[in-house]
C-alpha positions in Angstrom: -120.7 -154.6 -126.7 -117.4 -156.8 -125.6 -115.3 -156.5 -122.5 -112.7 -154.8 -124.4 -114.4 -151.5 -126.1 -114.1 -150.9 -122.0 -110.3 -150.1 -122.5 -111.1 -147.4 -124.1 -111.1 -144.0 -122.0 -114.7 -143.4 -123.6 -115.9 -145.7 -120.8 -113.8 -144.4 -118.1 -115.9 -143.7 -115.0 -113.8 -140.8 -113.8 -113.3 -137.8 -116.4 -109.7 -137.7 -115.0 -109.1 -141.4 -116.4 -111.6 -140.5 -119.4 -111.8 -137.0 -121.3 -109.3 -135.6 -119.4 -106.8 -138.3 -119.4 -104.1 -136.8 -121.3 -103.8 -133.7 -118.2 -102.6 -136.6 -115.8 -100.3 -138.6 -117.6 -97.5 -137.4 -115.3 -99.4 -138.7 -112.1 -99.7 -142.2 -113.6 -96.4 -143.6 -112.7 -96.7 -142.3 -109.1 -100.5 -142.3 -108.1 -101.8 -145.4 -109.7 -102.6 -148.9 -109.0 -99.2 -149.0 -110.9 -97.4 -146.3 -108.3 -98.7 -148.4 -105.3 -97.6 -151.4 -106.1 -94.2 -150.3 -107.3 -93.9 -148.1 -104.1 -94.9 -151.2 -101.8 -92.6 -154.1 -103.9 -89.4 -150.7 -103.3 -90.2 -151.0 -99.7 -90.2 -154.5 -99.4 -86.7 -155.0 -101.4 -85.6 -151.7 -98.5 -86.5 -153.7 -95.5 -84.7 -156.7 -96.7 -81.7 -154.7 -97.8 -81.6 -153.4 -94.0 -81.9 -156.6 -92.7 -78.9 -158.3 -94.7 -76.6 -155.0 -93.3 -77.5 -156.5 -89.5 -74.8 -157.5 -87.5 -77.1 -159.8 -85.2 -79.1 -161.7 -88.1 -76.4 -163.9 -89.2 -78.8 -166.0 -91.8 -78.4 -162.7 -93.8 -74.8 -162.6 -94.2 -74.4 -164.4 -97.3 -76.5 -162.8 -100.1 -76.1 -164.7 -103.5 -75.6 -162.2 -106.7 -78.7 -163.4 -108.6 -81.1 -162.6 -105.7 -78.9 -159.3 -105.7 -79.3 -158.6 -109.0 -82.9 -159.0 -108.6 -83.5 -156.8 -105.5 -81.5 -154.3 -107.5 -83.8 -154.5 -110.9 -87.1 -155.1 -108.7 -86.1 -151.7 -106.8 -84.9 -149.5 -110.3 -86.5 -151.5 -113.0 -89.9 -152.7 -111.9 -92.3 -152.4 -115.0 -95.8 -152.8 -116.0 -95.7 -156.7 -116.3 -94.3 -156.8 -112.9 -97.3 -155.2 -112.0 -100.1 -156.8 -113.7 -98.1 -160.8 -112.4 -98.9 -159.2 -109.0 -102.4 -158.5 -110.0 -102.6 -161.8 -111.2 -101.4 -163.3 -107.8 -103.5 -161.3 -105.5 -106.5 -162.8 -107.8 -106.0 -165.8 -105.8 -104.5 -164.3 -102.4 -107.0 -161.6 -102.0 -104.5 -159.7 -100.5 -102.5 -157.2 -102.3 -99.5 -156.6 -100.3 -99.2 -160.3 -99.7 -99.3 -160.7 -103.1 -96.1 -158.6 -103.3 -94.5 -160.6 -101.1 -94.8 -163.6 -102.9 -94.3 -162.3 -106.6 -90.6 -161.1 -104.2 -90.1 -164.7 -103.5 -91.3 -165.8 -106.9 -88.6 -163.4 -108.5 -85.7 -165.0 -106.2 -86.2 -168.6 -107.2 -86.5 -171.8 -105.6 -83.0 -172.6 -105.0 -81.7 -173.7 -100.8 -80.3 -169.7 -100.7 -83.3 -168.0 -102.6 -86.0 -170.0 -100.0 -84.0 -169.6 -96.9 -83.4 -165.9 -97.6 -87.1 -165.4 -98.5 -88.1 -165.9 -95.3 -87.1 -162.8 -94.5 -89.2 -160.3 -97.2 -91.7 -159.1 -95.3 -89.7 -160.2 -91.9 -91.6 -158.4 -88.8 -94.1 -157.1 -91.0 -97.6 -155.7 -91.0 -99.3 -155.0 -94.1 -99.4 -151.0 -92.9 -96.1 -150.8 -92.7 -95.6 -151.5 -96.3 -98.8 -149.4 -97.2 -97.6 -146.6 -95.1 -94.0 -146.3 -96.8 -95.7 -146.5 -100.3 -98.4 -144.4 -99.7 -95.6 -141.4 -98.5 -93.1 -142.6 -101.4 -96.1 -142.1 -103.7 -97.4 -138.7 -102.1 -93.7 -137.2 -102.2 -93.2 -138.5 -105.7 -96.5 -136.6 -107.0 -95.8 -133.5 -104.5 -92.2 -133.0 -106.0 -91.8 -134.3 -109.0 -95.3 -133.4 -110.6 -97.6 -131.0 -108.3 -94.8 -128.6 -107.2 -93.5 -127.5 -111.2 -96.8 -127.3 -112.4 -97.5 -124.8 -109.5 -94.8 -123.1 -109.7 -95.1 -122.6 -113.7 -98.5 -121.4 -113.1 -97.5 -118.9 -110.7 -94.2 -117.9 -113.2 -96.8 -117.7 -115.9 -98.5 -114.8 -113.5 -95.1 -113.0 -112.6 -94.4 -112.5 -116.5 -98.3 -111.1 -117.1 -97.6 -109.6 -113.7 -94.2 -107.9 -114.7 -95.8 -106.7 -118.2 -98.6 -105.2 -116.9 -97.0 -103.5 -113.9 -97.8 -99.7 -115.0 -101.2 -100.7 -116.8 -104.1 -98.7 -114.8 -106.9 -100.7 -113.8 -110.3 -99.6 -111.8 -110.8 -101.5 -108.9 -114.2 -102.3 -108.1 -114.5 -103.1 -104.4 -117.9 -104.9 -103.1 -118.4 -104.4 -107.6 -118.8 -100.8 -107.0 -115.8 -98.7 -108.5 -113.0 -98.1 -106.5 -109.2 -96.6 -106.1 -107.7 -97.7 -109.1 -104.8 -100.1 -109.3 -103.0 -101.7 -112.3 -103.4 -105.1 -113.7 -100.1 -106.3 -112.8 -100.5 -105.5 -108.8 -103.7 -107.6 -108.8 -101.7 -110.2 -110.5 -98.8 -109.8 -107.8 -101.5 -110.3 -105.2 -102.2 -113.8 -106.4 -98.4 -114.7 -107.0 -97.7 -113.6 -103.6 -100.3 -115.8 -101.6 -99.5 -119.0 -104.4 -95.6 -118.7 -103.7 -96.5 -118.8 -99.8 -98.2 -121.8 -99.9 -96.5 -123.8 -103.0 -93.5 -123.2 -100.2 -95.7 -124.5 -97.5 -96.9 -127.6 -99.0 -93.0 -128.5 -100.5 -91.8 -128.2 -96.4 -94.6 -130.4 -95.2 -92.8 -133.5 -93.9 -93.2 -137.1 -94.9 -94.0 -139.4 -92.5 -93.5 -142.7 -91.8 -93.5 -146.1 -89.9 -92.4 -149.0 -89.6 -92.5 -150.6 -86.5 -95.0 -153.7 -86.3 -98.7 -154.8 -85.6 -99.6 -153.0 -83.4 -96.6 -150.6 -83.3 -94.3 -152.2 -80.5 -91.8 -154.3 -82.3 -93.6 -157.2 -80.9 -92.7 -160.4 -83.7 -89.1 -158.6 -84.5 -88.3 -159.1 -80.3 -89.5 -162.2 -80.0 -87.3 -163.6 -82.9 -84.6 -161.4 -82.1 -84.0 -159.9 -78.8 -81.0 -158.7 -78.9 -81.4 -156.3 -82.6 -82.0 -153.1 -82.2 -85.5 -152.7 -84.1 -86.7 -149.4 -83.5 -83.2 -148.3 -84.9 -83.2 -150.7 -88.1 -87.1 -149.5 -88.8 -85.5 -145.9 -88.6 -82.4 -146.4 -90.9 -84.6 -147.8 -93.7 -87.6 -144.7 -92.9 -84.7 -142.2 -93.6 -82.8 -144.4 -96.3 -86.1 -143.8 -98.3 -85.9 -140.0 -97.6 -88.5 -139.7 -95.3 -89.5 -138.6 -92.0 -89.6 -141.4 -89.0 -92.4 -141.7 -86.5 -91.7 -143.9 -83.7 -94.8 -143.7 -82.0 -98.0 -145.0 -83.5 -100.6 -147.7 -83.2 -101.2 -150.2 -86.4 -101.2 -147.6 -88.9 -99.0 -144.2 -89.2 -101.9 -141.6 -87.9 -101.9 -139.6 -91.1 -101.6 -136.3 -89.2 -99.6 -135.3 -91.8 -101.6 -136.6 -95.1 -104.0 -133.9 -93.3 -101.5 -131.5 -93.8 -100.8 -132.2 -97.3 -104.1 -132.2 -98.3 -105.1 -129.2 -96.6 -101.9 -127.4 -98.2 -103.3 -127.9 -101.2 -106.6 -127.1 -100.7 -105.1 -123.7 -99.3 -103.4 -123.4 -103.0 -106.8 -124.7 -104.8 -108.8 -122.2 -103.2 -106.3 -119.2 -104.4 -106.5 -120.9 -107.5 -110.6 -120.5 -107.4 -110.4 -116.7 -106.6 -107.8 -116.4 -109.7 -110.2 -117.9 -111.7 -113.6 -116.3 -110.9 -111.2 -112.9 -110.9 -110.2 -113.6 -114.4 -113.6 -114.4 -115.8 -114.6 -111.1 -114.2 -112.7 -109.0 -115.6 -113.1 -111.1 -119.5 -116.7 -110.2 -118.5 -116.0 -106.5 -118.4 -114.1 -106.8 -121.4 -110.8 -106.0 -119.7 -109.0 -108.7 -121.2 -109.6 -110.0 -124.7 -109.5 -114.1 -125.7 -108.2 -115.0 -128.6 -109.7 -116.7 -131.2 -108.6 -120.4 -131.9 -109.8 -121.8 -135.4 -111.8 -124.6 -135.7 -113.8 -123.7 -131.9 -116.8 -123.4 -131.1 -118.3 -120.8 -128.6 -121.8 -121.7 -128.3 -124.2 -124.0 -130.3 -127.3 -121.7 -131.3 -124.7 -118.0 -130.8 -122.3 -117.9 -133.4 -120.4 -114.4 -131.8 -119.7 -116.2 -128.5 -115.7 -116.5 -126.9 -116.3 -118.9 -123.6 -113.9 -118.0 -120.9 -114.2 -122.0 -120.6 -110.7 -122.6 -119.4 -111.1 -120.7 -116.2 -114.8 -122.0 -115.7 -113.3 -125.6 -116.2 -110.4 -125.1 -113.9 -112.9 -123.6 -111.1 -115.3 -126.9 -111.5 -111.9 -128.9 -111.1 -110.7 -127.2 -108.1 -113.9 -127.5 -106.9 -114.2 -131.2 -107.3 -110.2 -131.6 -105.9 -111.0 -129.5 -102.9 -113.9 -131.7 -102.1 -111.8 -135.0 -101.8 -109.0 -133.5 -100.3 -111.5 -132.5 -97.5 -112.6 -135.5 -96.8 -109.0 -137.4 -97.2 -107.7 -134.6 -94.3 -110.5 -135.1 -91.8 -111.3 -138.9 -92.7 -107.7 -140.5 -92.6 -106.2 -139.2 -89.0 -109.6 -141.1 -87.8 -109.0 -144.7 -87.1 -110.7 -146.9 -84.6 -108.5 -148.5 -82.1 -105.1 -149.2 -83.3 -106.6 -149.9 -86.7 -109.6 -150.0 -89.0 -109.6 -150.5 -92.8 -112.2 -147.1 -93.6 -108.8 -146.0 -94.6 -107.7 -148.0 -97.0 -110.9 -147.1 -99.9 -110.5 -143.5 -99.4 -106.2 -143.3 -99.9 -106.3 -145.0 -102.9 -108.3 -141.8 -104.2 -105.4 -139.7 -103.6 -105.1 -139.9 -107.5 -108.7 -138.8 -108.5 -107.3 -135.7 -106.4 -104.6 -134.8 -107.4 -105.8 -135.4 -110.9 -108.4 -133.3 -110.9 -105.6 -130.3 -109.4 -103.4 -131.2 -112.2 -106.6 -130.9 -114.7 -107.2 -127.1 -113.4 -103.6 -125.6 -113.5 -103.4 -126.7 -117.0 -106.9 -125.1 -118.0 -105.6 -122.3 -116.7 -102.5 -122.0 -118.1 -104.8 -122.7 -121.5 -106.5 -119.6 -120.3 -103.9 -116.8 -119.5 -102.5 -118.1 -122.7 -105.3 -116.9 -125.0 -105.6 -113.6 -123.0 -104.9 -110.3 -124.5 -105.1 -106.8 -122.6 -107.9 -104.7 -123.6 -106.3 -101.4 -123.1 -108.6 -99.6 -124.8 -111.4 -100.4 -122.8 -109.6 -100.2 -119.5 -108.9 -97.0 -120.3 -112.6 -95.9 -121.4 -113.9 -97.9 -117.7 -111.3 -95.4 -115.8 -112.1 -92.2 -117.8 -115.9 -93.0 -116.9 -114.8 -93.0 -113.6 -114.0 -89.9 -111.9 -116.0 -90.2 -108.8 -113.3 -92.6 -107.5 -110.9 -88.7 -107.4 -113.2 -87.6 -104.0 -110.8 -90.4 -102.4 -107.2 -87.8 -103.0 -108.9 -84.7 -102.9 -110.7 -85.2 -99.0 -107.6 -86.7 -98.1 -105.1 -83.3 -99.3 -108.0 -81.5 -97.8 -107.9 -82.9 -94.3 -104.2 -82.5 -94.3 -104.9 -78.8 -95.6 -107.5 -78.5 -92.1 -110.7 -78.2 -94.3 -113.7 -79.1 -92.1 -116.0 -82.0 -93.1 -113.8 -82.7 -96.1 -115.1 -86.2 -96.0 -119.1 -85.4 -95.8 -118.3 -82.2 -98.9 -116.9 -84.9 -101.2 -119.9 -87.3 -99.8 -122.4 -84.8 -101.1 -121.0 -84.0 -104.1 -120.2 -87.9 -105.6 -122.6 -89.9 -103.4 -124.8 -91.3 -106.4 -123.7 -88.3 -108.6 -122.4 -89.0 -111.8 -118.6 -87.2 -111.5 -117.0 -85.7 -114.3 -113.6 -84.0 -114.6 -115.2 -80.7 -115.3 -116.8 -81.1 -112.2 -114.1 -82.0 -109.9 -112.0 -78.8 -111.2 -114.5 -76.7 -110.4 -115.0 -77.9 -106.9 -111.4 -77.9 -106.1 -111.0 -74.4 -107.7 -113.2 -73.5 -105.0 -111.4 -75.1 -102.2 -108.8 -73.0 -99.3 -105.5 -74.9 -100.0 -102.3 -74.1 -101.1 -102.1 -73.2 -104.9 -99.7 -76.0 -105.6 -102.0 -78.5 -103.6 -105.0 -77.2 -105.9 -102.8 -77.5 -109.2 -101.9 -81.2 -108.1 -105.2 -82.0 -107.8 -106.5 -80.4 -110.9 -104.0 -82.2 -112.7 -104.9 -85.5 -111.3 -106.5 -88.0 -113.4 -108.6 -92.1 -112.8 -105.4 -93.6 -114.8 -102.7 -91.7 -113.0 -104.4 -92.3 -109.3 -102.7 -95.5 -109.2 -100.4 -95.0 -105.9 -97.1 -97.3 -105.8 -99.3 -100.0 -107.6 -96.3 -100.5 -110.4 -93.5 -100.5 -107.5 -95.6 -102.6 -105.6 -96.0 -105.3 -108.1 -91.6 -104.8 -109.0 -90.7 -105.2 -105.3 -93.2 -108.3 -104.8 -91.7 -110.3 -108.6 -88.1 -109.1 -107.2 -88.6 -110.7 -103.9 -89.8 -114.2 -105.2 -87.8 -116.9 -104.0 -85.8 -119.2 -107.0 -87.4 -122.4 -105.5 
């Protein structure tokens, strides 16, 4: 076997780089080795920018248009070969963000202008405040350019199942024991409700950053220049870049907030879960229907079988994503002193996570594809299901003053199987108003659905555009 049969995703070591590699193409340019080092050689070319626009570092005045024009391509144009030259240097440096540095310096030339002014790429800097930068360029890049459409499509792709099956009677089975009946759609608005919540949650979540030094006190910028104003220039280029300043950290940006991203979406994942296992229920009772794709395969000794794989795949997924994120939210706020490098490993597997999150909304948009509605076994589940009737008819006969409405019902449906027959004749029996009786008579497990189909209009009408 050679060295370069490993290049292909057969011998990948993470499914999300390997089987599933085509799911998380849209993180690559963002949560990559790629993303990082982009992100990092983008913060560099920043700081230097904000340096030249100083009125008390004369040495920056003068910037020749060649190292312009280089800044300007290294900061919109930086490609994979830029990349992989940095790769290259860091093979010798060991370092990776000095490597930057110098691939900068490389890139500007070795004229008396393009030395003099290289001096001053990473001017002031620790390593952590170039990580920090890329690490929340990267994160806001994935949250909003790739995590946030695909969870708000999978959450549209519920509001039109949601809005289609608004008036479709459904039994409800609390603790799986039948129960008031709903309609599909409602339990479909439940989920769109909670996932629009927190989708809105985890886009608010500031982006923090830093940029202020070893240690965090400015210390090398005073000492070479007194009379700058540093905390002020580290702030212009934090907000230049979009983001949100911290001025008050040790080494390393605390991550307070990486906790709250992750958790965010560990909030959204674990809706996600409950969809899933909800959806694979209710295939299970034959509520919904998947159709069949040519060509697949069910099971490899039972020809019949239709795998609600999708949902099972995204759960496992979700699963695996939730786990990270877990540890990246109680690991990275952890730091001993003003800095130890146990955080460095675990953020560059901020891609495996979101990967594996991007992997499980697309199964399940797969999934709720392929459904169809099974009305005609909804229909049989509900007319088998008159028992869950005692509900209304106590309730109109406490209003009506019947004693022990509750324990009559009780004895008469406790463990009983209820048919309609049986419920007629009981509330022909019963001392209420004659148009109370004929309401009741008339009532059937598909109509007992109470503002179920209102419900669900209200909650889709009521759904934010963003």
């Amino acid at each position: 076997m050679k060295n370069a049969d490993f290049d292909s995703p057969l011998f990948a070591l993470s499914p999300a780089d390997g089987r599933y590699a085509r799911k998380t193409d849209a993180l690559r340019p963002h949560v990559s080795e790629f993303g990082l080092i982009r992100y990092r050689v983008l913060t560099e070319i920043r700081w230097l920018e904000v340096l030249t626009q100083a009125d008390d570092i004369p040495e920056l005045n003068q910037i020749p248009d060649t190292i312009s024009e280089q800044m300007q391509r290294l900061a919109t144009r930086f490609e994979a070969s830029d990349a992989e030259t940095i790769k290259t240097i860091e093979h010798t440096t060991n370092h990776d963000v000095k490597a930057c540095e110098y691939y900068i310096k490389q890139c500007f030339g070795d004229s008396t202008a393009a030395v003099a002014i290289s001096e001053f790429i990473h001017f002031g800097c620790t390593s952590e405040d170039i990580n920090n930068v890329a690490y929340a360029l990267m994160l806001r890049a994935a949250r909003d350019e790739v995590l946030l459409p695909a969870l708000r499509a999978i959450a549209n792709t519920l509001a039109a199942m949601a809005a289609s099956l608004a008036d479709t009677p459904m039994l409800s089975r609390t603790h799986g024991q039948t129960a008031s009946p709903t309609t599909v759609g409602k339990e479909l608005a439940n989920v769109i409700v909670r996932l629009d919540r927190q989708i809105a949650q985890l886009r608010d979540i500031p982006v923090l950053a830093k940029f202020n030094g070893a240690v965090g006190n400015y210390n090398a910028h005073l000492a070479a220049y007194p009379a700058v104003d540093w905390p002020n220039l580290g702030a212009t280029l934090i907000k230049r870049l979009g983001l949100t300043h911290n001025p008050m950290t040790t080494q390393i940006e605390p991550h307070d907030w990486l906790a709250e991203y992750a958790h965010a979406i560990v909030r959204i994942n674990t809706i996600l879960i409950d969809l899933a296992r909800d959806i694979w229920g209710y295939v299970s009772l034959g509520y919904f229907k998947q159709r069949v794709v040519a060509g697949e395969v069910g099971s490899s000794t039972m020809p019949h079988k239709v795998n609600p794989i999708d949902f099972e795949n995204a759960e496992g997924n979700l699963g695996l994503a939730n786990a990270l994120l877990e540890h990246l939210a109680s690991k990275l706020p952890v730091s001993r002193w003003q800095r130890d490098l146990t955080d460095s490993t675990v953020l560059r597997n901020w891609g495996a996570a979101l990967g594996h999150v991007l992997i499980s909304v697309a199964s399940l948009e797969k999934g709720l594809a392929k459904l169809d509605i099974n009305a005609e076994r909804l229909a049989a589940d509900l007319d088998a299901a008159w028992e869950v009737l005692a509900e209304p008819i106590q309730t109109v006969m406490r209003r009506y003053g019947v004693a022990d409405a509750y324990d009559q019902l009780k004895a008469l449906t406790r463990g009983e199987r209820m048919t309609a027959e049986r419920l007629t004749a009981f509330i022909a029996g019963l001392d209420i108003p004659d148009e109370a009786r004929e309401s009741l008579s008339a009532m059937t497990p598909a109509g007992y659905t109470g503002l179920a189909a209102s419900l669900t209009r209200a909650a889709l009408a009521n759904r934010s555009s963003d």
